[in-house]
Backbone bond lengths (Angstrom), bond angles and torsions (degrees), N, CA, C in turn:
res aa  C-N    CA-C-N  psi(-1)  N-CA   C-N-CA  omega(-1)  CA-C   N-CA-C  phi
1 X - - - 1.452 - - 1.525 108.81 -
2 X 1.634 104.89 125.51 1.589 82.89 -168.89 1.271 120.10 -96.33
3 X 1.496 119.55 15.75 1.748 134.13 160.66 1.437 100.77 -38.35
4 X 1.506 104.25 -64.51 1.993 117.40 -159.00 1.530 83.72 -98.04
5 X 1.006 147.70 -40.98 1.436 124.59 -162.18 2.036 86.10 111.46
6 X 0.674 160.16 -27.49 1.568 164.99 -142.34 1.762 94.02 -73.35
7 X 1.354 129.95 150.91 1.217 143.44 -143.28 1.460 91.82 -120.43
8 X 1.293 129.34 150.75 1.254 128.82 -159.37 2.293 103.23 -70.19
9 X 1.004 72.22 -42.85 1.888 96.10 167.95 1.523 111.25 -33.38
10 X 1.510 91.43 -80.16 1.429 124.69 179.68 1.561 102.04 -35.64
11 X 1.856 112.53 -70.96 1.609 110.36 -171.74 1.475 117.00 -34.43
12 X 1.846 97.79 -52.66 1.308 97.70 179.46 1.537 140.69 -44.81
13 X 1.306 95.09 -35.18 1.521 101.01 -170.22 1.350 107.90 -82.26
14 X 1.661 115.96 -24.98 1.156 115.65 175.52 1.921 124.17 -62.90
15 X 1.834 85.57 -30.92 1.545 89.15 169.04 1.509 136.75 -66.14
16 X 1.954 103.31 -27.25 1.424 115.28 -177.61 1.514 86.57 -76.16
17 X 1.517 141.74 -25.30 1.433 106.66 -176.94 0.996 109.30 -56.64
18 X 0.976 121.65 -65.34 1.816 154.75 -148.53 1.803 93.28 -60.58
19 X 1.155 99.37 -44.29 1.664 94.12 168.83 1.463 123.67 -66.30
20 X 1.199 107.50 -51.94 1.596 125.59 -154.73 1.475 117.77 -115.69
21 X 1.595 116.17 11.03 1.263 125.61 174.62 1.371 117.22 -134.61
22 X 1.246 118.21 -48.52 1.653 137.30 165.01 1.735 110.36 -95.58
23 X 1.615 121.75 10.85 0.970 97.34 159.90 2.124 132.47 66.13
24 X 1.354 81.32 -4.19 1.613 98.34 -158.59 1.216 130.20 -81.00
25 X 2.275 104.35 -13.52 1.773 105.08 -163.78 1.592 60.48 -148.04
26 X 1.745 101.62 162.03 1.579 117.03 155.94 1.745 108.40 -72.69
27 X 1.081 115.77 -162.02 1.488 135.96 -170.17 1.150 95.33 -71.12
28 X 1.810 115.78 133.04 1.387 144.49 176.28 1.387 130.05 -50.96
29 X 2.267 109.41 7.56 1.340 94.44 -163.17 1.430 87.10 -89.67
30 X 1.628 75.65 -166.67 1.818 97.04 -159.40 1.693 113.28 -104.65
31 X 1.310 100.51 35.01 1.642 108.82 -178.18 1.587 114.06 -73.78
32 X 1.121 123.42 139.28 1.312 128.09 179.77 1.481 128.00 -70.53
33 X 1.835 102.22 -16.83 1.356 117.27 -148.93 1.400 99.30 -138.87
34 X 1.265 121.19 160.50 1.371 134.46 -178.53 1.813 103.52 -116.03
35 X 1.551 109.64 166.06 1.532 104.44 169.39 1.383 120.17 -82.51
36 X 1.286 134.64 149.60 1.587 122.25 178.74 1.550 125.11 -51.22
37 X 1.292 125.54 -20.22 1.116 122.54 170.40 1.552 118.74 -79.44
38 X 0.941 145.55 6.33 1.379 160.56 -179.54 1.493 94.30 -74.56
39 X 1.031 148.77 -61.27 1.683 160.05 179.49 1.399 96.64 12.76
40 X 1.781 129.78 -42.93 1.397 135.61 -127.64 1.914 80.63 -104.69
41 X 1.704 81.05 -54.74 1.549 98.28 -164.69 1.884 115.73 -60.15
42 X 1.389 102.18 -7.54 2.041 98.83 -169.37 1.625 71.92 -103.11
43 X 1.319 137.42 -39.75 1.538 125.99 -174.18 1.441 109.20 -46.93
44 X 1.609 110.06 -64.63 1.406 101.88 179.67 1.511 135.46 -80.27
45 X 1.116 103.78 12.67 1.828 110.20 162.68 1.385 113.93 -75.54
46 X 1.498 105.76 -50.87 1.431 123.85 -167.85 1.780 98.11 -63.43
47 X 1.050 116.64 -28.92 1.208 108.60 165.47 1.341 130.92 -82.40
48 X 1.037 107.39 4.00 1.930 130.25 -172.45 1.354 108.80 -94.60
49 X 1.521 102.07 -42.60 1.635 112.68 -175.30 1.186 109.12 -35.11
50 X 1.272 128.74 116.95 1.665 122.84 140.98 1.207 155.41 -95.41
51 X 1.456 98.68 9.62 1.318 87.18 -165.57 1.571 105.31 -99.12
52 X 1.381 108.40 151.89 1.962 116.43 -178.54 1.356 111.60 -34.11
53 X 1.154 99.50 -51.74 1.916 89.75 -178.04 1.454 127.98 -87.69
54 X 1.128 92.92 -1.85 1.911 97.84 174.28 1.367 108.87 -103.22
55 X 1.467 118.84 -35.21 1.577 129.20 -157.27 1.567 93.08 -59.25
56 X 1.611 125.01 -56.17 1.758 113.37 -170.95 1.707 108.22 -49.20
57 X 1.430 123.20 -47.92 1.157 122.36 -169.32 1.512 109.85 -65.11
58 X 1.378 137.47 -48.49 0.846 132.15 176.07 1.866 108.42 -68.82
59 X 0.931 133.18 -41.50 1.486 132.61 169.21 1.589 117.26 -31.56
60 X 1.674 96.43 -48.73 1.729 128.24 160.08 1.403 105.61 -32.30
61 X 1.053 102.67 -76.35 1.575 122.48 -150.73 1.605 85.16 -67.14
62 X 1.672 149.91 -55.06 1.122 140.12 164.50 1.258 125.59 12.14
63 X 1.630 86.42 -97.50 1.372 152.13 170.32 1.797 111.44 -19.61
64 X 1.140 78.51 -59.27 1.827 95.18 -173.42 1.550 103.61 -97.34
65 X 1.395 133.91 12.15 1.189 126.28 155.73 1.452 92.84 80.78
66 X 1.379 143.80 30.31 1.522 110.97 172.38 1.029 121.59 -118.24
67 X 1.338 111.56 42.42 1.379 121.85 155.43 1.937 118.53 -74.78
68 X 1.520 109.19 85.65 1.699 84.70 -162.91 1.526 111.23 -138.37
69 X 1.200 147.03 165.49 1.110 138.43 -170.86 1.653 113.35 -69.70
70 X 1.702 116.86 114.69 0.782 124.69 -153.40 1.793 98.16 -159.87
71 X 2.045 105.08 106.04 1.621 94.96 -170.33 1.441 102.02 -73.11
72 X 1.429 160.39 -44.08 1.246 134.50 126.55 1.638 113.39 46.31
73 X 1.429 116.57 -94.04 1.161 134.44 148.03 1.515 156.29 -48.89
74 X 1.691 108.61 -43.77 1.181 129.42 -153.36 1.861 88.97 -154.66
75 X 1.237 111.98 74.02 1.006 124.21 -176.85 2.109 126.75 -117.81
76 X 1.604 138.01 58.23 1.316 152.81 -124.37 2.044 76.86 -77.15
77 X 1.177 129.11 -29.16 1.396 106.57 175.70 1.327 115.80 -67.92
78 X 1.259 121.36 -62.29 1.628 102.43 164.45 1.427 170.31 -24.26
79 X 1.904 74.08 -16.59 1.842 95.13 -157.32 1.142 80.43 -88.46
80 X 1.922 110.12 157.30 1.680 97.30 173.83 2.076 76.32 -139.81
81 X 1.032 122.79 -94.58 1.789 107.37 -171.19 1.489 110.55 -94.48
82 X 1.641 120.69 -2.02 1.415 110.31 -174.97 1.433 95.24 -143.60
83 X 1.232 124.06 175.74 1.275 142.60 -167.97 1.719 89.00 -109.67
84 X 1.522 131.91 156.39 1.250 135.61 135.88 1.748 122.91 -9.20
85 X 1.154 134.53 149.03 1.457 148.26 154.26 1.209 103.44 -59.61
86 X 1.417 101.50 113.33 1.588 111.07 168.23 1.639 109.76 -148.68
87 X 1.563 109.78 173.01 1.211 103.12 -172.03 1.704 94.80 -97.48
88 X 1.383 115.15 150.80 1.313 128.84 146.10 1.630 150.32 -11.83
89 X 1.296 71.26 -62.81 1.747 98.82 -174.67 1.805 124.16 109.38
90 X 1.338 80.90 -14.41 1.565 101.92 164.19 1.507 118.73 -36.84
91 X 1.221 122.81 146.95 1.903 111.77 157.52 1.420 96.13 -84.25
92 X 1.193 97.73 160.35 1.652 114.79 158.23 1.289 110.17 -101.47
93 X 1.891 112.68 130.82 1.145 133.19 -154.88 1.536 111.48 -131.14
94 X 1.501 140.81 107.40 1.436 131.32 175.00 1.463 108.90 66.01
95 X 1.255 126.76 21.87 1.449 129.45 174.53 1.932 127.41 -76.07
96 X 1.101 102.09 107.40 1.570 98.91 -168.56 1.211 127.11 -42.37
97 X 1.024 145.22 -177.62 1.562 143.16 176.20 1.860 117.58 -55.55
98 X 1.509 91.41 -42.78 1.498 85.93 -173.12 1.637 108.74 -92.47
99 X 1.508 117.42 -18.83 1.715 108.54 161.35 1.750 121.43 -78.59
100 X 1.207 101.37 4.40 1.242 116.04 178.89 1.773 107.86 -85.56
101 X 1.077 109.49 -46.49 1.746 145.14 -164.58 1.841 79.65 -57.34
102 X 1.188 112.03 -98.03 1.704 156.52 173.58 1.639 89.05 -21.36
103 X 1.002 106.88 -65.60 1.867 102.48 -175.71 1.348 118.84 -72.19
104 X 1.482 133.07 -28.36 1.451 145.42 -176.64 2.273 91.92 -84.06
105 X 1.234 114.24 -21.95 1.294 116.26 170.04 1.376 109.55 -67.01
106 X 1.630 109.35 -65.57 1.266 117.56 -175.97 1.591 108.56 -43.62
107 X 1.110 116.57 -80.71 1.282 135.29 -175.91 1.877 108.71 -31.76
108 X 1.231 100.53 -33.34 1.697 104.57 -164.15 1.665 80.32 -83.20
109 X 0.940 96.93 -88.79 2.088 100.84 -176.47 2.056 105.18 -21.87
110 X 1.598 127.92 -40.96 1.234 110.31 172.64 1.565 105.10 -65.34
111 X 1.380 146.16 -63.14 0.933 134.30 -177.78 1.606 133.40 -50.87
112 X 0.954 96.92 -26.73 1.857 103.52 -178.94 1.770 99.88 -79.29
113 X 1.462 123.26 -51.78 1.320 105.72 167.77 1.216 132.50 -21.27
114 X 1.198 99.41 -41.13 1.951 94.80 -168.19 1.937 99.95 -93.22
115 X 1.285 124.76 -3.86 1.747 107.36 -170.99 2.065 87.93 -91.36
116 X 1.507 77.89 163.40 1.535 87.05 173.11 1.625 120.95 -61.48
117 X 1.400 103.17 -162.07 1.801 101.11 -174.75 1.722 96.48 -104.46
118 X 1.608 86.00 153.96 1.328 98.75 178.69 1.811 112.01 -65.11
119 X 1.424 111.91 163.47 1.574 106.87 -168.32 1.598 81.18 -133.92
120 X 1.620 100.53 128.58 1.187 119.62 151.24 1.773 138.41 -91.62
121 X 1.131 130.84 143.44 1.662 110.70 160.12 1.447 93.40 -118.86
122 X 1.923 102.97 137.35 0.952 119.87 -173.45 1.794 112.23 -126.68
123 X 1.424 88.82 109.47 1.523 104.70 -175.41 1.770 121.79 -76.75
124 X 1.381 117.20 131.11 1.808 96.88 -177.65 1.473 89.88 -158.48
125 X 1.699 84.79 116.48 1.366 96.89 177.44 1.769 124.78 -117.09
126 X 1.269 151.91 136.87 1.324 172.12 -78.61 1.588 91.30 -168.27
127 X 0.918 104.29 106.54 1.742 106.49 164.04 2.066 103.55 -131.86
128 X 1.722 103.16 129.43 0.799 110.49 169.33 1.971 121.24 -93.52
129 X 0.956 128.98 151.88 1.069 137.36 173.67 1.860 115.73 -154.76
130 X 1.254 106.11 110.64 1.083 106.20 -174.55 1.396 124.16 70.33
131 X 1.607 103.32 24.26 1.911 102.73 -179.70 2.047 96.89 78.97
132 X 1.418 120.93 -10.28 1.280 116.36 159.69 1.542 130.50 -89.93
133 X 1.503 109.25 127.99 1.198 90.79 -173.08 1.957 111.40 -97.03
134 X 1.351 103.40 167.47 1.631 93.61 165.49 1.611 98.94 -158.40
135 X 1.262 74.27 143.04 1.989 88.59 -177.38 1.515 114.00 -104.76
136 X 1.417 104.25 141.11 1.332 115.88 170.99 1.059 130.62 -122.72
137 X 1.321 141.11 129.23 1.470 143.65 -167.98 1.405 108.23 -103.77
138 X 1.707 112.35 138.14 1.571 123.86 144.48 0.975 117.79 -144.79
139 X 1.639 106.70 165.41 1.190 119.35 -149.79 1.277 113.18 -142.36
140 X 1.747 135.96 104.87 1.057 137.56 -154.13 1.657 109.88 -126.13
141 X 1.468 115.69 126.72 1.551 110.10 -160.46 1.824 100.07 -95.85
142 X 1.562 108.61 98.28 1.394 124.76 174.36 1.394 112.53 -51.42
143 X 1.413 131.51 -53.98 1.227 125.65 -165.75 2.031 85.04 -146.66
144 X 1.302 122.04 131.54 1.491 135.55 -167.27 1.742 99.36 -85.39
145 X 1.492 128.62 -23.15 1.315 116.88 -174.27 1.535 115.74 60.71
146 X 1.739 87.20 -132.93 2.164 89.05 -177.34 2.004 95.09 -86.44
147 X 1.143 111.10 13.35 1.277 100.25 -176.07 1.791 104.58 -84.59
148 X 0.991 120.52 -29.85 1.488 140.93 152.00 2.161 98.93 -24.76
149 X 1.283 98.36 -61.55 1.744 71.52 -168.49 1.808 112.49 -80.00
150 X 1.172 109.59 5.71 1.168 116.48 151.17 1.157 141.57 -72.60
151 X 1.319 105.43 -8.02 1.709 110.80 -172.63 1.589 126.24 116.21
152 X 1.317 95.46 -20.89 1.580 108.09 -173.35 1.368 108.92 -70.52
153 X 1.269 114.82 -177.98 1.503 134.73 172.91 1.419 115.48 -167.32
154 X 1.167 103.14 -169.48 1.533 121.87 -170.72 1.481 105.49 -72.52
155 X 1.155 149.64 153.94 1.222 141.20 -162.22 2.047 105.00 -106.22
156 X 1.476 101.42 137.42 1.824 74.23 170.11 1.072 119.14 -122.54
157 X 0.872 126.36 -146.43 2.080 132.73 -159.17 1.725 105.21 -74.72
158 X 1.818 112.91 -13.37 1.651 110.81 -161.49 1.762 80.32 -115.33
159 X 1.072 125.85 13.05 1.501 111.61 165.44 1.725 118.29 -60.23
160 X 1.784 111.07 136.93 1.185 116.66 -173.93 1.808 113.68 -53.30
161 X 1.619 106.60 -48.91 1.481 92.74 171.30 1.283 124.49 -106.91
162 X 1.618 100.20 52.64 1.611 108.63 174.25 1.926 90.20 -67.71
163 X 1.595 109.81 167.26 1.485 115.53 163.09 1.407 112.96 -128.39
164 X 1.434 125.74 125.77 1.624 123.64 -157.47 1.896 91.77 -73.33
165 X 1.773 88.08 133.11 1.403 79.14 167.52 1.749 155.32 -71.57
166 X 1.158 128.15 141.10 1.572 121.79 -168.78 1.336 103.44 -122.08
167 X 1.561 103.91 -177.47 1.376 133.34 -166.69 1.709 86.34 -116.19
168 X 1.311 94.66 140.22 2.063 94.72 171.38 1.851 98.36 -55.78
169 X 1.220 125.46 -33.67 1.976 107.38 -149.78 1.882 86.85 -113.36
170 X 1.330 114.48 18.59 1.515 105.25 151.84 1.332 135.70 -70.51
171 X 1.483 134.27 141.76 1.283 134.94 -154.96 1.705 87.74 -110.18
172 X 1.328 101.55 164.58 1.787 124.47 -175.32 1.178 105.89 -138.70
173 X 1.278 122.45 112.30 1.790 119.23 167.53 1.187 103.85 -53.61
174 X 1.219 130.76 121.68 1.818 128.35 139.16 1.514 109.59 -74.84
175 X 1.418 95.68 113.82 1.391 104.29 156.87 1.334 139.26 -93.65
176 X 1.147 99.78 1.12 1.934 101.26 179.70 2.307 78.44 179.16
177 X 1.745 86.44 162.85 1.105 109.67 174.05 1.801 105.37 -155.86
178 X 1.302 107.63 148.47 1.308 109.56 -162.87 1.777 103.91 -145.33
179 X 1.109 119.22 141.98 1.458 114.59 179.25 1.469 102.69 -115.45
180 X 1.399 106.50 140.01 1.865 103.35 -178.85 1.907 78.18 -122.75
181 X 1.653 87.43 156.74 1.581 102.13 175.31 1.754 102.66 -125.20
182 X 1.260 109.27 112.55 1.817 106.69 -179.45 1.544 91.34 -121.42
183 X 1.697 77.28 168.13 1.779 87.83 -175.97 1.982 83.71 -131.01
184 X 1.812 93.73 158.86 1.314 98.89 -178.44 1.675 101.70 -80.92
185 X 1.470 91.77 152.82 1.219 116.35 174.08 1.613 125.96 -90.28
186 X 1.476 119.18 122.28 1.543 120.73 -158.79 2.053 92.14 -56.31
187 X 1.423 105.07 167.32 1.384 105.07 165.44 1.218 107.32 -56.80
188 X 1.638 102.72 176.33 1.498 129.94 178.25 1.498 111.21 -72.61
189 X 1.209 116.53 157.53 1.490 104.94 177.56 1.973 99.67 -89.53
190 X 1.007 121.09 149.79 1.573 117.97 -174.77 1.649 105.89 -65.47
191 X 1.501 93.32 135.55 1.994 86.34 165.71 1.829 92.89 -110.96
192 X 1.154 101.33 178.71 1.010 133.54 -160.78 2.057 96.68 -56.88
193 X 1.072 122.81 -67.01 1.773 130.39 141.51 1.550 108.25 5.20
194 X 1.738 106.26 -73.83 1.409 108.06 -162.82 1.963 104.36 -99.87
195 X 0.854 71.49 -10.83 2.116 68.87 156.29 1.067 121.29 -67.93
196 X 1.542 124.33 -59.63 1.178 147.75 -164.80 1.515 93.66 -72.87
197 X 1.297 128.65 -49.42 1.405 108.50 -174.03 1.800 111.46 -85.02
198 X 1.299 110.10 -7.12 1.316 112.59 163.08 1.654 128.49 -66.16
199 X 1.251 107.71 -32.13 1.426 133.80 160.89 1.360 112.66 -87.16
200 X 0.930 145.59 24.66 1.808 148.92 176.68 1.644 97.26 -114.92
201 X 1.985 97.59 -54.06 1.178 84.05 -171.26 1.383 128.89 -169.93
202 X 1.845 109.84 21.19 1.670 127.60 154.93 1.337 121.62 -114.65
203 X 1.694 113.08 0.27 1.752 115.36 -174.05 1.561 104.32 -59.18
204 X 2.172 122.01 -33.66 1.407 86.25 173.74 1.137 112.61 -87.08
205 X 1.579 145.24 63.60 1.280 152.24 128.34 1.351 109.02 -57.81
206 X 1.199 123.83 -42.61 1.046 102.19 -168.32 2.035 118.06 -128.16
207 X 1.267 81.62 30.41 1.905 112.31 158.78 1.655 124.02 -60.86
208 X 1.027 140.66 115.30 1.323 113.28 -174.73 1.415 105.54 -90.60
209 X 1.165 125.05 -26.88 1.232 128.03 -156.67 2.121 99.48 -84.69
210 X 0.988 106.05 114.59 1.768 119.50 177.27 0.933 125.26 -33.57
211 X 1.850 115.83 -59.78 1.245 117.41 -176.94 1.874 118.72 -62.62
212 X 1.515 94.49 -36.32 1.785 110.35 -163.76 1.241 77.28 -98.25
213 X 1.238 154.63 34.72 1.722 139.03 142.89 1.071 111.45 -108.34
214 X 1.323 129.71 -25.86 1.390 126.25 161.44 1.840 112.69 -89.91
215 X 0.809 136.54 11.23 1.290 152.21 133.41 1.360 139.44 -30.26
216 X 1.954 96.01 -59.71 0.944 129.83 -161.51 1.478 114.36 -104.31
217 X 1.825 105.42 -21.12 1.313 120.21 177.97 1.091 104.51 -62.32
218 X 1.960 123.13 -43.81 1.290 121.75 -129.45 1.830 86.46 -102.45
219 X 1.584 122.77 -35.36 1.103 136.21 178.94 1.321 141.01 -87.56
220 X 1.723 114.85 -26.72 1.333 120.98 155.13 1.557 89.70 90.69
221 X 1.207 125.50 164.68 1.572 142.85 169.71 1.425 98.37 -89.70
222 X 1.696 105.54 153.33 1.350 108.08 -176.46 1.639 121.13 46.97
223 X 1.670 116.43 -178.87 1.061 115.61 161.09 2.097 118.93 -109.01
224 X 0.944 104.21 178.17 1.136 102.01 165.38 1.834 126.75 -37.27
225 X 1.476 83.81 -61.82 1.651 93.69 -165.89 1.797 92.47 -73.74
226 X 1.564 131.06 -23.35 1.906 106.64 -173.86 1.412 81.72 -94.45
227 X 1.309 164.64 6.46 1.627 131.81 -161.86 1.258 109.93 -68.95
228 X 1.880 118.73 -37.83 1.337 114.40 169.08 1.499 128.03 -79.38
229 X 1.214 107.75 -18.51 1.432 113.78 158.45 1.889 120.62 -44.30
230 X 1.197 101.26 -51.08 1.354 120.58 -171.78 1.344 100.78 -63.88
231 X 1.214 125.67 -71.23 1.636 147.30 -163.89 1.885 88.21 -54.28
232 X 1.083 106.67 -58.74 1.665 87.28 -178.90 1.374 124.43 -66.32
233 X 1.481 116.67 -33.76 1.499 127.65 -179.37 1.555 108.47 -59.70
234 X 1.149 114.84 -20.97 1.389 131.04 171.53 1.625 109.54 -69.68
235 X 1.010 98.07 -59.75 1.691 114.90 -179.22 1.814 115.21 -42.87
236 X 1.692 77.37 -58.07 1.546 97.59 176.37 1.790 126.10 -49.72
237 X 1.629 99.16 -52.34 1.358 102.30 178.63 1.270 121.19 -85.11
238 X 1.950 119.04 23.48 1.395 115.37 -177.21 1.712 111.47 85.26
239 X 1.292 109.02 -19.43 2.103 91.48 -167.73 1.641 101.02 -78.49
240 X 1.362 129.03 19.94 1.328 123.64 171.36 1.461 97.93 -177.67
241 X 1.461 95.59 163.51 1.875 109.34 -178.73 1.461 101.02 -129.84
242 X 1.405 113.41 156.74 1.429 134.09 169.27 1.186 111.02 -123.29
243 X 1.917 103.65 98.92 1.325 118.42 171.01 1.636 114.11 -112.31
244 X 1.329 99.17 121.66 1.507 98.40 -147.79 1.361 159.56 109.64
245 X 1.577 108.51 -126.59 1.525 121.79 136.12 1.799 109.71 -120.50
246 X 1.738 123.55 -1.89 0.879 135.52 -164.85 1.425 101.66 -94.77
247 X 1.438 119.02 144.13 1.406 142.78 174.44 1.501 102.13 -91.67
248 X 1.332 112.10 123.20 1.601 105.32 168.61 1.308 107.51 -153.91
249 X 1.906 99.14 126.63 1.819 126.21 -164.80 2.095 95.44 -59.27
250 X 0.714 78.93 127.14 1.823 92.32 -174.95 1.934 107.87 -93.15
251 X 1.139 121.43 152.96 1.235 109.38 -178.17 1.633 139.47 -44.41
252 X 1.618 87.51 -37.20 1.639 95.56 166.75 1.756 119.44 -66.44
253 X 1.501 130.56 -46.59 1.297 137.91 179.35 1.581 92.35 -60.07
254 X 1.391 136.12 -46.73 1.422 123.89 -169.74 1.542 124.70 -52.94
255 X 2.185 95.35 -48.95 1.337 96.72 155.32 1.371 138.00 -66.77
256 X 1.270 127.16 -13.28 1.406 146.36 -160.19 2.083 82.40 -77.30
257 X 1.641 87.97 -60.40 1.886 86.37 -162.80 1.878 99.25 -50.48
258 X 1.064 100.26 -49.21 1.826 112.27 -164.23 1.434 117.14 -50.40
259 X 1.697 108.62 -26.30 1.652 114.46 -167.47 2.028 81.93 -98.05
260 X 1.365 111.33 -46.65 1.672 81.91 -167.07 1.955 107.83 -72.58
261 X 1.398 130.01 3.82 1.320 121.69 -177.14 1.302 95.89 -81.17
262 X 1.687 118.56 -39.53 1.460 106.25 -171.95 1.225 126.36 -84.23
263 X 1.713 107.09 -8.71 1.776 108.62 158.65 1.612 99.60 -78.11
264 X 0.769 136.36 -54.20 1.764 133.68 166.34 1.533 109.57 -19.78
265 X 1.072 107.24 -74.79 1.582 104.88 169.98 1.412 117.87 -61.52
266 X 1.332 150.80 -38.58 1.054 150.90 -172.61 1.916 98.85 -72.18
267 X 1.033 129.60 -46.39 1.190 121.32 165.10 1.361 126.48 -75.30
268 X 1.140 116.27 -4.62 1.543 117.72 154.30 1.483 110.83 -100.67
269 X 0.701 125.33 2.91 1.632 134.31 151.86 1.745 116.12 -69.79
270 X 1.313 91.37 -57.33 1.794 89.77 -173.00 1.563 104.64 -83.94
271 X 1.178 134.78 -6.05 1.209 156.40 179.09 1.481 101.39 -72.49
């Protein structure tokens, strides 16, 4: 998980505790969505919550009724053998640092679902100099939404991309101007985080073949419960390394891809 740095492995096992020892989250799959009858059941967790910093937000979410039928949320086409990760209602009891970490996640992500969206005002202003123009953006958080059980708030007047206010026919001293020359930077190499969500649900992006790319869009590689299985079995037999949080194809996996493209092609050759 790349919040804590935790290894796709690692999360897991942390989840079967949390499931199957403390009782504390439902089943570890990786569904987005719950079934529509649950409505009763996300009500009475949110009332279970205890801990100080979650309990106001969820009290919130009560309070204001927004617990409500919403496929978003509460969606019976989606469900296929498990409902979404959620907490129980359980307390959490003697839990170590890192099931502590993993469950105060869970729990924060069930509650923020249900508040509205955060509201921005977004400032962009046109400055000419020399018949050149250049634009500048800010960005000030009006009302925080589910960003609120995160920590956030409303933004105030000493925010970094606050923009001091003007009149359109006000003038600006330029005092200096400077040109930087950058070049783009290739992507990231995948960690373990953006693999997994690459395989959930953009790997057939980059499928050529039509039928098995829309396949793959709708289904993802693997399932939930082997994706970390895989990613390590990989590790294990050499076709990739984990330096870091970064995944990197090692000489043997490079040849591995290179000998099956050219049987790939060779059978679409004799084909």
């Amino acid at each position: 998980m790349v919040v804590f740095g935790f290894s796709a492995r690692r999360t897991l096992q942390i989840a079967q505790q949390l499931y199957e020892r403390y009782k504390l989250i439902t089943y570890r799959e990786l569904i987005r969505v719950s079934a529509g009858d649950y409505l009763g059941t996300a009500n009475n967790v949110l009332r279970n919550l205890r801990d100080p910093s979650i309990q106001p937000h969820a009290q919130k979410v009560i309070q204001n009724d927004w617990v409500r039928p919403s496929k978003r949320i509460f969606n019976n086409a989606k469900i296929t053998d498990h409902n979404a990760i959620i907490p129980t209602g359980e307390v959490p009891k003697h839990l170590d640092e890192a099931q502590q970490k993993l469950f105060d996640l869970i729990a924060r992500r069930f509650v923020a679902v249900f508040f509205p969206a955060a509201q921005f005002e977004v400032t962009t202003r046109i400055t000419r100099v020399e018949e050149e123009a250049f634009k500048t953006e800010g960005r000030i958080i009006k009302d925080p939404g589910w960003l609120a059980v995160y920590g956030r708030q409303a933004s105030g007047a000493d925010e970094s991309d606050t923009l001091v206010g003007l009149n359109g026919d006000e003038f600006a001293l330029t005092r200096d101007a400077e040109i930087k020359e950058n070049q783009t930077k290739p992507p990231a190499r995948f960690s373990e985080a953006t693999l997994l969500s690459a395989r959930w649900r953009a790997l057939g992006k980059l499928v050529d073949d039509e039928e098995l790319r829309d396949a793959m869009s709708a289904k993802g590689l693997g399932t939930p419960a082997t994706r970390a299985a895989i990613i390590e079995g990989l590790i294990q037999d050499g076709y990739i390394s984990r330096e870091g949080r970064e995944l990197i194809a090692t000489a043997k996996g490079i040849s591995l891809v290179t000998l099956l493209r050219g049987i790939g092609n060779r059978i679409a050759f004799l084909a």
